[in-house]
C-alpha positions as CSV (number, residue, x, y, z in Angstrom):
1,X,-1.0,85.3,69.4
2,X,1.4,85.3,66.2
3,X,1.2,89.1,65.8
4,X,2.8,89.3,69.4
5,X,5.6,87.0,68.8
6,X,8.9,88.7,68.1
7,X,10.1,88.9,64.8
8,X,12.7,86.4,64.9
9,X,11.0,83.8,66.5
10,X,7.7,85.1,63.9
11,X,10.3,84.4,60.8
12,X,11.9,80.6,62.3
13,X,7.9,79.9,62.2
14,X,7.3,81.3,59.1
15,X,10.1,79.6,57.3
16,X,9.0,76.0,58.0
17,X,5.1,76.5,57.6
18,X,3.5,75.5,54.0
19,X,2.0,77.8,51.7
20,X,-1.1,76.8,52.4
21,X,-0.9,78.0,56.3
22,X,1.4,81.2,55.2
23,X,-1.4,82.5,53.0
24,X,-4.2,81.8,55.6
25,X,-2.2,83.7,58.0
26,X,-2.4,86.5,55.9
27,X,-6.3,86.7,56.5
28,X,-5.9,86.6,60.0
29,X,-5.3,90.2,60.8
30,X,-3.6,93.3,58.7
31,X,-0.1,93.2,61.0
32,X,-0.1,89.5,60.1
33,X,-0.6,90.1,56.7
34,X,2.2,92.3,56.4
35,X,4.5,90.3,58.2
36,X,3.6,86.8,56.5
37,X,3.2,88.5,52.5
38,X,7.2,88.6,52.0
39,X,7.9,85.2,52.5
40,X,5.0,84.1,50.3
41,X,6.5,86.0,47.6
42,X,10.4,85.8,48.4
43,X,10.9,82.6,46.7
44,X,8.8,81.6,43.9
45,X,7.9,78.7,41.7
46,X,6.6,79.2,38.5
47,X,5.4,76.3,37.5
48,X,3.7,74.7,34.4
49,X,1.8,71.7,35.7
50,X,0.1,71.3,39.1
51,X,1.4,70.8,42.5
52,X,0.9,67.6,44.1
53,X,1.1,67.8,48.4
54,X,2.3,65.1,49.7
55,X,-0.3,63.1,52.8
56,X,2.9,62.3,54.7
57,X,4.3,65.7,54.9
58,X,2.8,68.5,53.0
59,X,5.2,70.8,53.8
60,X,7.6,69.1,51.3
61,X,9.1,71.8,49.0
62,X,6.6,74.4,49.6
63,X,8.4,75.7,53.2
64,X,11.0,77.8,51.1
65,X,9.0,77.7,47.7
66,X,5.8,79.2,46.4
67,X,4.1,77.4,43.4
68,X,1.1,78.9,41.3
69,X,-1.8,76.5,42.7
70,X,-3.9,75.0,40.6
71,X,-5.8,71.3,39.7
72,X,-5.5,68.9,37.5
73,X,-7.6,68.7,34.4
74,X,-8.5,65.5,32.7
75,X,-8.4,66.1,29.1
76,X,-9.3,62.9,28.2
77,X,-12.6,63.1,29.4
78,X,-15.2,63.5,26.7
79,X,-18.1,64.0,29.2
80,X,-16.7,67.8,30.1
81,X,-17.4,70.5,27.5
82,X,-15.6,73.5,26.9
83,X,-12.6,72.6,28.7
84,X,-9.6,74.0,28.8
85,X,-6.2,72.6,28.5
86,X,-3.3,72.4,31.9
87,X,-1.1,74.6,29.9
88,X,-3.8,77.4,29.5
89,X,-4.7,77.1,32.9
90,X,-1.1,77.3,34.3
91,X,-0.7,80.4,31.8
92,X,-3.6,81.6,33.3
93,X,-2.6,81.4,36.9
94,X,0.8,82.5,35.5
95,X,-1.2,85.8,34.5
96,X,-2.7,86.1,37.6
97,X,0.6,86.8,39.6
98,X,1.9,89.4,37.0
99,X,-1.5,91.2,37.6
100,X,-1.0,90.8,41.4
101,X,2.7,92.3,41.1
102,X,1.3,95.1,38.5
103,X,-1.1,96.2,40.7
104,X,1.4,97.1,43.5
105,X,5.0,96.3,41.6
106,X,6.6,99.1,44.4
107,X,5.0,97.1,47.4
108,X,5.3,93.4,46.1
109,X,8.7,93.4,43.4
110,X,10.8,94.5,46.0
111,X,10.3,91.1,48.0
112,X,11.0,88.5,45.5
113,X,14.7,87.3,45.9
114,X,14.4,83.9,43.8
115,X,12.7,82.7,40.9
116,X,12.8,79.3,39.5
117,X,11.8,78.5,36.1
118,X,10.6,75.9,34.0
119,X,11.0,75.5,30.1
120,X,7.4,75.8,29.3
121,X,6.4,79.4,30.4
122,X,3.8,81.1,28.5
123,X,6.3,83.6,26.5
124,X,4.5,86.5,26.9
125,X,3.7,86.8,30.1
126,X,7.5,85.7,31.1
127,X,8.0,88.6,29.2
128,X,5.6,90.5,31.2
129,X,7.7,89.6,34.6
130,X,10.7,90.3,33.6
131,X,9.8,94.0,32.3
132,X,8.2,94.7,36.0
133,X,11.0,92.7,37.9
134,X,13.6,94.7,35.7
135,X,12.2,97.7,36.8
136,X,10.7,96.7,40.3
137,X,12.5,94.0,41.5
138,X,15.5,95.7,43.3
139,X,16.3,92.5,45.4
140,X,16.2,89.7,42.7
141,X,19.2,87.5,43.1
142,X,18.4,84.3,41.8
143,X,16.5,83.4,38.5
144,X,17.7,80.2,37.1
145,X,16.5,76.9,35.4
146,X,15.3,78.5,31.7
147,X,16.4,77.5,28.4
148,X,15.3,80.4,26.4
149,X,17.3,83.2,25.1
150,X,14.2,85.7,25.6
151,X,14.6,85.1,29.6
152,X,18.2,86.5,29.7
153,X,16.9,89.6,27.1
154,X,14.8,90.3,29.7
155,X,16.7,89.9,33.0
156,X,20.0,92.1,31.0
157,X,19.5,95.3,33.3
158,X,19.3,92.6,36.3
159,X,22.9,91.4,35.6
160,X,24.5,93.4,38.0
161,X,22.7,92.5,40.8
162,X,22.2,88.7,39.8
163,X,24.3,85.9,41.5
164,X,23.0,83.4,38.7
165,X,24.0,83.4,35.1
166,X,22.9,81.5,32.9
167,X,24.1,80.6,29.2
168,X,21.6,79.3,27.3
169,X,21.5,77.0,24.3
170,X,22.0,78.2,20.4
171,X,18.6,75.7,20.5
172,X,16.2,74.4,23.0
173,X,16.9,70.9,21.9
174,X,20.4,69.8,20.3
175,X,20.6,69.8,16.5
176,X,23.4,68.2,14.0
177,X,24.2,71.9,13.5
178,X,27.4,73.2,14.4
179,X,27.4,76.2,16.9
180,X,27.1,79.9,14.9
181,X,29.9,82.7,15.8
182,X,26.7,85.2,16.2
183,X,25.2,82.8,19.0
184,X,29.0,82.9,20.5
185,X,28.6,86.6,20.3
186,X,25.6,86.4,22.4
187,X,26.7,84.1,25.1
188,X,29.8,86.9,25.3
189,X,27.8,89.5,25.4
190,X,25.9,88.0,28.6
191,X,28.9,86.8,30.8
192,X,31.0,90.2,30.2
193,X,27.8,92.2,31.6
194,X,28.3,89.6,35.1
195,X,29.7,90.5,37.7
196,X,31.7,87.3,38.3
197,X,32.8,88.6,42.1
198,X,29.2,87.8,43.1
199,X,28.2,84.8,40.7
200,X,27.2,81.8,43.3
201,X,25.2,80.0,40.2
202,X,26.2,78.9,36.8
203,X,24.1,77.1,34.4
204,X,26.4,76.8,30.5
205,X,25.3,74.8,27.4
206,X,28.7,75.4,26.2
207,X,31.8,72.9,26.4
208,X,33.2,75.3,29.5
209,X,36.8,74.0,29.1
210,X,37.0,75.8,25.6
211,X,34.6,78.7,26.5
212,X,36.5,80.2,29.6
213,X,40.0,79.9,28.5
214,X,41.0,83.7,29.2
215,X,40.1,83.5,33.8
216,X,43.1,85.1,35.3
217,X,41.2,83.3,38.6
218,X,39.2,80.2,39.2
219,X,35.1,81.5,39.8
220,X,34.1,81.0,42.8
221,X,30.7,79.9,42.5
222,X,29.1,77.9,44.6
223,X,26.6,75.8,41.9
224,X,27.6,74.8,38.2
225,X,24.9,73.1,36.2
226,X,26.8,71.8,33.2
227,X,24.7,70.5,29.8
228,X,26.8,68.2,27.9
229,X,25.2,68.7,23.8
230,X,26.8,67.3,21.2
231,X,26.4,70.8,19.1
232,X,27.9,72.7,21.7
233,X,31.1,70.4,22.6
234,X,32.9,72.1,19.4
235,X,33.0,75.8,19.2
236,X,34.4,77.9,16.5
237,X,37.3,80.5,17.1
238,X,38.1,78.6,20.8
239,X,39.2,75.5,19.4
240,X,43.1,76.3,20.1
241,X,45.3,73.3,19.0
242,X,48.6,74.8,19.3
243,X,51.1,72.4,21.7
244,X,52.1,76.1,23.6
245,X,48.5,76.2,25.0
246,X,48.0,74.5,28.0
247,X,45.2,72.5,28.5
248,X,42.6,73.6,30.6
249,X,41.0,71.9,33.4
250,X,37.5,72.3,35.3
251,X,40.1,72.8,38.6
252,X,41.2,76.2,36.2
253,X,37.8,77.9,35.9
254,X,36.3,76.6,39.2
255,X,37.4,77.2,42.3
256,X,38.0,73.5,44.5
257,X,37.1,74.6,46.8
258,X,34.0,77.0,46.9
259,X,32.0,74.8,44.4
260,X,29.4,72.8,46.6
261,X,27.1,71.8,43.8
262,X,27.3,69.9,40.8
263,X,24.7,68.8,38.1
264,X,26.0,66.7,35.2
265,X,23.2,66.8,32.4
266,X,23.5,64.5,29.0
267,X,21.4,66.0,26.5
268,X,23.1,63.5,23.9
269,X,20.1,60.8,22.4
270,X,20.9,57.4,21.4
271,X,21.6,58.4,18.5
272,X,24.0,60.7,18.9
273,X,26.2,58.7,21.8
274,X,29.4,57.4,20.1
275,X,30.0,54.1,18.7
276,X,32.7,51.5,19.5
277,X,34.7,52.4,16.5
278,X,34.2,56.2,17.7
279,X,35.6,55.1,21.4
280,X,31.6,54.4,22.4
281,X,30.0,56.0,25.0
282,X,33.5,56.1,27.8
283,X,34.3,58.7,25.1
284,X,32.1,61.1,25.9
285,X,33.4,61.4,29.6
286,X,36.7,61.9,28.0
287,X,35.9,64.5,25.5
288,X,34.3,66.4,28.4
289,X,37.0,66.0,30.9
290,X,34.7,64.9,33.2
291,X,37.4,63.4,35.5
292,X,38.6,66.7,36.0
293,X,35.9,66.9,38.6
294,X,37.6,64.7,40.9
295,X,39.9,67.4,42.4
296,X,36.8,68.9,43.8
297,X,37.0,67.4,47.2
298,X,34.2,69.9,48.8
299,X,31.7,69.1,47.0
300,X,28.5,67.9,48.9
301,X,25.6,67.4,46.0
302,X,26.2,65.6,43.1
303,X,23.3,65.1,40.2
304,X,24.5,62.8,37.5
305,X,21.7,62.7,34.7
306,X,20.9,60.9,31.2
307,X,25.0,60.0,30.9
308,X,25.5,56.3,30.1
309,X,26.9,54.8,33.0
310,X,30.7,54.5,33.4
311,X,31.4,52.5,36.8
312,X,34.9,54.0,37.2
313,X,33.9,57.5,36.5
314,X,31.2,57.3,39.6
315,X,32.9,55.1,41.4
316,X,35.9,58.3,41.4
317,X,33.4,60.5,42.2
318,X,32.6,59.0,45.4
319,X,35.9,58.3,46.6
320,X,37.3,61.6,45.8
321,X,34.2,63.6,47.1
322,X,34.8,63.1,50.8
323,X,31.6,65.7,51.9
324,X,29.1,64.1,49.7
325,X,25.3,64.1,51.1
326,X,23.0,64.9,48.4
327,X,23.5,62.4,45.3
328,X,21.4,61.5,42.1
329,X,21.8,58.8,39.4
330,X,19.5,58.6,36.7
331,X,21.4,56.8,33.5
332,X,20.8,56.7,30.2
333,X,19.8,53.4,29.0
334,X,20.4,49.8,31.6
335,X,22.3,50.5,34.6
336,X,21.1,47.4,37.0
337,X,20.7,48.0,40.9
338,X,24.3,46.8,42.2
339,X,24.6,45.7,45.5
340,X,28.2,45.5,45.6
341,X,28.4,49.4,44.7
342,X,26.0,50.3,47.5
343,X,28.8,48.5,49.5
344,X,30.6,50.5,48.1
345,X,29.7,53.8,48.5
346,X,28.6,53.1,51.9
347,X,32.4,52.4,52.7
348,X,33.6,56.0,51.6
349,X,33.7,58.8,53.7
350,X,30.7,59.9,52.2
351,X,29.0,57.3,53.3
352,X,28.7,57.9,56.4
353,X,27.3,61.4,55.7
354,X,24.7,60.7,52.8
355,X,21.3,62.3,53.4
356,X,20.0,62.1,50.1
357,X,19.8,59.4,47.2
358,X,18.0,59.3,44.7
359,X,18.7,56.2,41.8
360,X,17.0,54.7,38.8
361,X,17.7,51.4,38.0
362,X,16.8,48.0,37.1
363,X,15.9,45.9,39.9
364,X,15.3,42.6,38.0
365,X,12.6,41.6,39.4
366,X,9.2,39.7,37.8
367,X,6.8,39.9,40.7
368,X,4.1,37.6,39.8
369,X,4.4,38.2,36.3
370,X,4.4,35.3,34.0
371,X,8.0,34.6,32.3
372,X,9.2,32.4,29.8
373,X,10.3,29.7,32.1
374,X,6.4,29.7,33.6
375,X,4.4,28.1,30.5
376,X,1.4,27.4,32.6
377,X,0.8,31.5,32.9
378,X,0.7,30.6,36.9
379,X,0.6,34.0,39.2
380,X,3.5,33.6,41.5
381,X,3.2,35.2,44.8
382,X,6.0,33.0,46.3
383,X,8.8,36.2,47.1
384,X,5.9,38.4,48.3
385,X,5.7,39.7,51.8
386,X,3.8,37.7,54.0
387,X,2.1,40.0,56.0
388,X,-1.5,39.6,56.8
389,X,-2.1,43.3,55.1
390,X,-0.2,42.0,51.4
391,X,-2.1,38.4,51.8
392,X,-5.4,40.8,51.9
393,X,-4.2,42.8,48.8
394,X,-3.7,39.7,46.9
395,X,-6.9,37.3,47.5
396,X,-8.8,40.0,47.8
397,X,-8.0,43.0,45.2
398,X,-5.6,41.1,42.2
399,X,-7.4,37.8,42.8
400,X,-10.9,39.1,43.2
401,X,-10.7,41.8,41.0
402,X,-7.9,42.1,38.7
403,X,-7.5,38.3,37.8
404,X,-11.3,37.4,38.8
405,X,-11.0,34.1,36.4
406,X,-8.8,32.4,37.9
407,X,-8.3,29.5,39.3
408,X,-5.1,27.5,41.0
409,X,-3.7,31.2,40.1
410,X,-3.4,30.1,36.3
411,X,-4.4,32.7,33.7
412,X,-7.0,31.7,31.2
413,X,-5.8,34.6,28.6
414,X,-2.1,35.1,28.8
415,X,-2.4,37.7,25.3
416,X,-4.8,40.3,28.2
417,X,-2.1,40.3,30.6
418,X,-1.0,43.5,30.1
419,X,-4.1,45.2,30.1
420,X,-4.0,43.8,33.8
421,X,-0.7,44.6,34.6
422,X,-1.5,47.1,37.7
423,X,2.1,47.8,38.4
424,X,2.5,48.9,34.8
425,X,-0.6,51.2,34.5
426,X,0.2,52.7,38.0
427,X,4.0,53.6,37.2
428,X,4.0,53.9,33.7
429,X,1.0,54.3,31.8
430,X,-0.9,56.3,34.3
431,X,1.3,57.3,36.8
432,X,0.1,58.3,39.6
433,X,4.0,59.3,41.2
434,X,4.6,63.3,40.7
435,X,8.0,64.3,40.3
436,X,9.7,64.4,43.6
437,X,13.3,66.6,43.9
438,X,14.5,65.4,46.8
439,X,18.1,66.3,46.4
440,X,17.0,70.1,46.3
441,X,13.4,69.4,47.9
442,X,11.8,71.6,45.2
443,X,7.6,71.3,45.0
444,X,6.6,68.0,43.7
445,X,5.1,68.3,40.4
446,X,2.5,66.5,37.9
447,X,4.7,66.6,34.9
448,X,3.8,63.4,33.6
449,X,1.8,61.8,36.0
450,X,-2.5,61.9,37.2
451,X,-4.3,62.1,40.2
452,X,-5.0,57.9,41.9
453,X,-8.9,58.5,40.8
454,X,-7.8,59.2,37.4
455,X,-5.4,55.8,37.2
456,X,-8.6,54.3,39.2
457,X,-11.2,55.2,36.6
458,X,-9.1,54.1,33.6
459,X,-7.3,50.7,35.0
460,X,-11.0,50.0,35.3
461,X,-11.9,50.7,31.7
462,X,-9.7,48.0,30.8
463,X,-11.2,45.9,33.4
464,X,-14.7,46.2,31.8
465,X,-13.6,45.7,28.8
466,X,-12.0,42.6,29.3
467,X,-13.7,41.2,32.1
468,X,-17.2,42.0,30.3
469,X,-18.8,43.6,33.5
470,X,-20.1,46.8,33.5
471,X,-19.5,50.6,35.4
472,X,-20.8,49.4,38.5
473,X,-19.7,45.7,38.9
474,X,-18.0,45.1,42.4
475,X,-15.2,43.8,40.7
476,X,-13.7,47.4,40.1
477,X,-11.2,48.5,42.0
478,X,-11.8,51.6,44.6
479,X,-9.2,54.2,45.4
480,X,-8.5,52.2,48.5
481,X,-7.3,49.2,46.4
482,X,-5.3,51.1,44.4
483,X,-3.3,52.2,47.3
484,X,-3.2,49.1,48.7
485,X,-1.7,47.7,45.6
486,X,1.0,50.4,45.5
487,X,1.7,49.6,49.3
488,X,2.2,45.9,48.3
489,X,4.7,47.0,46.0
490,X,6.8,48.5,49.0
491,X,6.5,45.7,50.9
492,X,8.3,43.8,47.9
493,X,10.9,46.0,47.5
494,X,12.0,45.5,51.5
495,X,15.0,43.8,50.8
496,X,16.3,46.5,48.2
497,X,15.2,49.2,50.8
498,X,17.0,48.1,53.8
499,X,20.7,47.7,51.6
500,X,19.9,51.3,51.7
501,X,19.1,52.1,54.9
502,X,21.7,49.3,56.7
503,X,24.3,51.6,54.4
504,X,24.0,55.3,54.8
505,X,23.5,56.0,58.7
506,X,22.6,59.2,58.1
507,X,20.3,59.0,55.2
508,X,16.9,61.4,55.4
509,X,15.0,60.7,52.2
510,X,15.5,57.9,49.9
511,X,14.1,57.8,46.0
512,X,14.4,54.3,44.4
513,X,12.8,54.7,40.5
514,X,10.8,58.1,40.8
515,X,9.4,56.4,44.0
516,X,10.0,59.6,46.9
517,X,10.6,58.0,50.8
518,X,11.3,59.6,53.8
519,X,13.4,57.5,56.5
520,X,12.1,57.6,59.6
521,X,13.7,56.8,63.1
522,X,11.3,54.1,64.6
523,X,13.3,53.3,67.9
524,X,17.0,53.4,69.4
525,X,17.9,50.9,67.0
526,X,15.3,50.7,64.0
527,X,14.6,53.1,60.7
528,X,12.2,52.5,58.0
529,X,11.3,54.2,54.7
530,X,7.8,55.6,54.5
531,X,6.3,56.9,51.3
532,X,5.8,60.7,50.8
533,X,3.0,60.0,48.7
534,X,-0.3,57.8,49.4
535,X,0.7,57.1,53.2
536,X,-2.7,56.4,54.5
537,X,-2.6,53.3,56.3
538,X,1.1,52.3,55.7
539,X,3.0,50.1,57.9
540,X,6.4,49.1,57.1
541,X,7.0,44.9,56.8
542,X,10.5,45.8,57.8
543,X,10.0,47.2,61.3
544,X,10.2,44.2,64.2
545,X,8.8,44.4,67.5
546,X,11.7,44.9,70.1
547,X,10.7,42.6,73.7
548,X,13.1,43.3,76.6
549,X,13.6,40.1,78.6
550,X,11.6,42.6,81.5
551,X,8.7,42.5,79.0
552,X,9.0,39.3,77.8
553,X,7.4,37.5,80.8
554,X,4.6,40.7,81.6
């Protein structure tokens, strides 16, 4: 059937399929597997850790994107001999698809158009790539998202054909050092090879409003990924004090109106952020021009990472950027969810045409968790949902299981707490949450985080251990309960979900605290968020049955 289709109708298909069902297509028949092979390897991945599909919709990321496929291992576990680590195994699938391209670099090379890195690539066999693609890959456009000054080595006979430049650090992390006129040298050497007429990508380590100081014209790209390092905010030989000059603005190297995209990342530690005699952190927005970026009324994603927050600076931002609909916050340091700037937002023009969020913040909340003000150690389930499903969850997984010693919900042994602290162990110690980009729906990855059986197996260590029961004692938790637990945890957070959702009208996925949603449309009048991970069995607590006054009485 699919080798009959027309070719348009055979790419629309093939463009919102996952990886999965692109590459079984290929072993359907040889026209399919020559139609179906270029848009496996027309966008790819590379990444170091393993992919984690989502159960609500596994399609996330991996439409446009192919990743290099492989598990997780558990290195922690002593019972497996012999095993290897996840980096050598991602370096070893890594391998894999330079042998695939070496075998047939004149049949496959030619069909890769984007690449997206990540900082840990094996260095050798990047190298590998780029010396195939360099000679092979006549229709490579995009290859971004790298830190290492070997990648652009190896991408220099690209540059004319390249819509992506990046310029790359003196270091991978920042040091105390100041910047070296030989690493200035370098940097030069890369941006005179571009061809600035088709650059649609920028990604510069360098304080930009000292760097390009020479543009006759603004550049008109389309993406600017801008690191803010406290070695790279100075640099040698541009530092031009003379009153004549006139100072330079981001509106002076940027076009207004063709940039679209804009990623703000802090690479400055706590260490290094500026103390109140030094202006404090407010200074670092200043020293930046940062507020230069609110003459860039087009702009329709915004990414605003490890920056200590400044209210007025974002609260600028989202008056002045009218098109808004993709934005992130994730702050350095306490920035506490704010009602009143949800309110906000959601009263700006770009409000009204959000699709995206994505926020880290405190939410102040205790849950059941014994405070200072409860002596008595009680469990306090008073501000949970009342659903029969949560009710279940707590008599019959954190009573039964977790807290199994109980009784009138007081705790015998307030100092083993922690070791039962679920919420803790599932978000933080063993995280069971990959890392979800929703703002530019890239693959969600394992970085830091393990499979559910994994958090399972060890949460129930500590159990054991404290609880004095042994492997096989009913009062373990099962994979079931885990999710169950996590679905609880939704079900709390329903009043901070719905500010969101009564607020953006037109919001698709929603991302509170590395937690990835998707809101769906229940009826004419109703949305809900709905996890993207562990869905099984989720029902939203803030859905309500609608009853006509027909249907009342039937």
């Amino acid at each position: 059937m699919f080798d009959k289709l027309p070719y348009e109708i055979f790419e629309q298909i093939a463009c919102k399929i996952t990886q999965e069902d692109k590459i079984s297509l290929a072993y359907v028949s040889k026209r399919l597997y020559k139609l179906i092979v270029p848009f496996i390897y027309r966008n790819i991945y590379l990444n170091e850790t393993y992919h984690v599909s989502g159960d609500y919709d596994n399609s996330f990321g991996t439409c446009y994107w192919s990743v290099l496929t492989f598990p997780f291992i558990n290195e922690d576990d002593i019972n497996i001999e012999n095993q290897i680590s996840n980096k050598e195994l991602a370096k070893i699938k890594f391998g894999y698809l330079v042998r695939s391209l070496t075998e047939s670099p004149s049949r496959l090379c030619p069909l890769i158009s984007r690449i997206r890195c990540t900082w840990h690539l094996d260095e050798d066999v990047m190298s590998d790539l780029l010396k195939l693609l360099s000679r092979y890959g006549s229709n490579v456009r995009f290859v971004d998202q790298f830190v290492r000054e070997s990648v652009n080595d190896g991408l220099e006979p690209l540059s004319n054909q390249l819509k992506t430049l990046t310029l790359t650090p003196p270091t991978i992390l920042p040091t105390h050092d100041g910047v070296y006129s030989s690493y200035l040298d370098r940097i030069d050497h890369l941006y005179l090879k571009c061809d600035l007429t088709q650059l649609e990508k920028l990604s510069i380590h360098v304080n930009a409003l000292k760097y390009f100081k020479s543009l006759k014209t603004p550049m008109k790209i389309k993406s600017l990924v801008l690191n803010l390092r406290p070695d790279t905010l100075s640099l040698p030989g541009y530092d031009d004090t003379s009153e004549n000059i006139k100072e330079i603005q981001y509106s002076d190297i940027f076009d207004t109106s063709a940039l679209k995209q804009l990623e703000i990342l802090s690479w400055y530690s706590r260490d290094d952020i500026p103390t109140a005699n030094e202006g404090g952190p407010d200074s670092l927005y200043i020293k930046w021009g940062l507020e230069g970026f609110w003459k860039f009324h087009k702009l329709e994603n915004l990414s605003l990472a490890s920056l200590v927050y400044n209210e007025y600076f974002l609260k600028g931002c989202l008056v002045a950027f009218h098109d808004l609909k993709r934005l992130k916050l994730d702050y350095m340091g306490q920035f506490e969810f704010d009602v009143s700037l949800i309110r906000f937002l959601s009263k700006q023009k770009c409000g009204k045409k959000l699709q995206r969020f994505d926020i880290h913040c405190e939410l102040n909340h205790q849950l059941f968790f014994p405070t200072a003000d409860n002596p008595l150690m009680r469990l306090n389930f008073d501000n949970f949902c009342p659903c029969s499903k949560c009710k279940g969850t707590i008599h019959e997984v954190i009573l039964k299981k977790v807290f199994p010693e109980t009784r009138q919900k007081l705790i015998k042994n307030p100092s083993m707490f922690q070791a039962r602290n679920f919420l803790y162990h599932m978000f933080f110690q063993y995280k069971i949450m990959p890392y979800t980009n929703i703002i530019e729906e890239i693959p969600a990855m394992g970085w830091d985080c393990v499979p559910i059986e994994i958090f399972v197996r060890n949460f129930n260590r500590n159990l054991q251990e404290i609880n004095k029961v042994g492997k096989t004692s009913s009062n373990n938790i099962t994979r079931e309960d885990a999710i169950r637990l996590y679905h609880l945890y939704l079900h709390y957070l329903k009043d901070v979900f719905n500010v969101f959702e009564q607020s953006f009208p037109d919001l698709e996925y929603l991302t509170i605290n590395g937690i990835p949603t998707k809101i769906v449309q229940v009826d004419e009048l109703q949305s809900c968020a709905v996890p993207l991970f562990y869905n099984e069995g989720y029902k939203s607590n803030s859905v309500y049955e609608l009853v006509d006054s027909e249907s009342l009485f039937m």
